[in-house]
C-alpha positions in Angstrom: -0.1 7.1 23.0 -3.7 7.0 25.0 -5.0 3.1 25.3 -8.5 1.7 25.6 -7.9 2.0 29.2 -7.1 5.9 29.8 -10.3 6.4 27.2 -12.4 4.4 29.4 -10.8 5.8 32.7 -12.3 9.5 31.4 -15.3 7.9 29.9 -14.4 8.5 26.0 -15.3 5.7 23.0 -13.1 2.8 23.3 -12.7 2.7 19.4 -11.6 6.7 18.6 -11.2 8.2 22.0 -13.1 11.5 21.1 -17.2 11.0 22.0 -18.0 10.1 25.6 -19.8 6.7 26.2 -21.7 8.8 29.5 -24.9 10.6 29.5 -27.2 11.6 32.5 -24.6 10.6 34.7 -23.7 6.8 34.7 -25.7 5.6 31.8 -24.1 4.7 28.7 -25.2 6.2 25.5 -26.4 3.7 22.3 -23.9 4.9 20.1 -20.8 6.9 20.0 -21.3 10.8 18.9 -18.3 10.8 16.8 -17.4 7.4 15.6 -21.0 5.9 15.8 -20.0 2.5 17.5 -22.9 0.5 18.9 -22.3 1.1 22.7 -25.6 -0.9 23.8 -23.7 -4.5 23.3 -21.4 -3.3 25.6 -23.4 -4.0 28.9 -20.9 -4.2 31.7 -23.9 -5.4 34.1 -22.6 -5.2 38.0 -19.0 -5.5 37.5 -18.4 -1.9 38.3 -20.8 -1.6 41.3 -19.2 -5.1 42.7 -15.6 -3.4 42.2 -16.6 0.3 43.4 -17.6 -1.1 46.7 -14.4 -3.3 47.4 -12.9 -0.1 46.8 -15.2 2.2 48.8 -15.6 -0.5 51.7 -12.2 -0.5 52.2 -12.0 3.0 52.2 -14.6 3.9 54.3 -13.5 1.0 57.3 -10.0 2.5 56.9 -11.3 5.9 57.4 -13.3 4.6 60.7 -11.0 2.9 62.4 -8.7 6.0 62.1 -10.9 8.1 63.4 -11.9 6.1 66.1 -8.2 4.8 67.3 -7.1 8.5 67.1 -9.5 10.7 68.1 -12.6 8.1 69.8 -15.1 10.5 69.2 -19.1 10.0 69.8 -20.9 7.7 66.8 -22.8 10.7 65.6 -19.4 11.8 64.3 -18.8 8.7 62.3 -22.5 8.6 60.9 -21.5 12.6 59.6 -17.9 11.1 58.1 -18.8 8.0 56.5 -22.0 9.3 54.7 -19.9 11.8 52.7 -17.2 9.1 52.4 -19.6 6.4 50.8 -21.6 8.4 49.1 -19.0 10.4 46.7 -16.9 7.6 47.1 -19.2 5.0 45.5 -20.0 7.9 43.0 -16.0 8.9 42.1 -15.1 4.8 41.5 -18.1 4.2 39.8 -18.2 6.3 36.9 -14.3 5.1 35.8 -14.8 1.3 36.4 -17.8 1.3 34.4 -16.1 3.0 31.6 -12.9 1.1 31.9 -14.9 -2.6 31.2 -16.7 -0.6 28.7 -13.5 -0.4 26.7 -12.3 -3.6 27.6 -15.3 -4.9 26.4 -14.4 -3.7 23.3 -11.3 -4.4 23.4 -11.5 -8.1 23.9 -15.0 -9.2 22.8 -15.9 -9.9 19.7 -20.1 -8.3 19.6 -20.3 -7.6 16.4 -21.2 -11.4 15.9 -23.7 -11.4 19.4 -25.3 -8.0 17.8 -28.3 -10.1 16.1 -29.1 -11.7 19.1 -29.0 -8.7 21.2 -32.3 -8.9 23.7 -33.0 -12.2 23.2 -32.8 -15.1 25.8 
């Protein structure tokens, strides 16, 4: 059985796991294709950026201290490693963090009662 987890993991609707929550990359749709659930109350804000770096950080400093204990090469060659590194790194985490507090969003917050007061302060 799939959970709200694996549906936000691969970016499908927390509520019937079929219509993606993504369009133009990392932007999350208003509504559901297939199951029409508001997606816009769902706003995960910086969450997943906050996480994805953690995640990439580590990744990257792990990667450069490798490469410099093992093989101590020039800086030029740890500018042309860690720029592919961060840069599809940040882009791979992203996109499943986002979609994974999307679902437990839905999963565990009740915005069908904050819906009304969506966009106001």
């Amino acid at each position: 059985m799939k959970t709200h987890l694996w549906w936000g993991f691969f970016g499908k609707c927390p509520r019937c796991g079929k219509g993606g929550i993504f369009f133009n990359g990392l932007s999350i749709r208003e509504k559901c294709p297939a199951c029409e659930l508001n997606l816009i109350a769902h706003d995960v804000g910086d969450g997943p950026a906050v996480a994805a770096t953690f995640f990439v950080g580590i990744l990257a400093l792990a990667t450069a201290l490798w490469l410099e204990f093992t093989y101590q090469p020039h800086m030029w060659v740890h500018f042309v490693v860690a720029v592919p590194v961060v840069g599809l790194g940040s882009f791979l985490f992203l996109r499943p963090l986002k979609g994974i507090l999307v679902s437990m969003q839905y999963r565990f917050r009740d915005v069908e009662q904050d819906d009304e007061n969506l966009g106001q302060m």
